[in-house]
C-alpha positions, 0 to 999 in steps of 0.5 A: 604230212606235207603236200606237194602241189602244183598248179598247171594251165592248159588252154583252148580258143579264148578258154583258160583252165588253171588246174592244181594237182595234189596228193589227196584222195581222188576228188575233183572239183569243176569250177568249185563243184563236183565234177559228177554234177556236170553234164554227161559229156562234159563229165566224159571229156573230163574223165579222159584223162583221168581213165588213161591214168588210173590204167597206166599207173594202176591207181589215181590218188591225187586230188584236183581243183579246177578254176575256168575262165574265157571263152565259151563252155566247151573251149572251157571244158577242153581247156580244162581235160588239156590241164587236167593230162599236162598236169599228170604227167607234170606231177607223177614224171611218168613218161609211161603216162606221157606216151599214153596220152600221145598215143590216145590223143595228141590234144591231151597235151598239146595245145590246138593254136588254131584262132579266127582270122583276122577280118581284112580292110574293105572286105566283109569278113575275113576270107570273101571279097567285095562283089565286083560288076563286070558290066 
């Protein structure tokens, strides 16, 4: 039996999360471990999607892998449920499960772009200014 497979990225601040998709069983795996071993919320945040489309399509037969790298533990873990959602949506064609999403949270499939500012010439950081002495 062949399998079909996709691989789909989804990223946050400096946090990018690879995630293949595929026919399988429903197992998912974080950074080569179970997804049941990470921490309770970040566990939550990972189910997210995963609910939405279980209650939309009925039924969740596919499995996932998950590879992360960059950036800190949550931007990683947002990477990570962004991916997870584009690539449902990528693997079923489902605009009932797209809409589902859009309507839960639009950051399940679109990307937050926001990055830090950048620190200005003579200035300290990139928004205050130097201290001026009027006396």
């Amino acid at each position: 039996m062949n399998k079909k497979m996709m691989v789909v990225s989804g990223q946050r601040k400096n946090a990018v999360a690879k995630v293949r998709i595929q026919d399988g069983t429903g197992k998912i795996f974080y950074n080569i471990l179970p997804y049941e071993q990470l921490g309770m919320f970040h566990k939550l945040a990972l189910d997210e999607p995963i609910k939405i489309c279980e209650q939309t399509l009925g039924k969740f037969p596919f499995d996932i892998a998950i590879k992360t790298s960059g950036g800190g533990k949550e931007s990683q873990v947002e990477a990570a449920r962004l991916g997870i959602a584009k690539a449902l949506v990528q693997f079923t064609g489902s605009i009932e499960l797209k809409k589902a999403f859009l309507l839960y949270d639009r950051n399940l499939l679109v990307a937050d772009t926001r990055r830090k500012e950048a620190y200005k010439p003579g200035d300290s950081k990139a928004r205050s200014k130097r201290q001026t002495s009027y006396r």
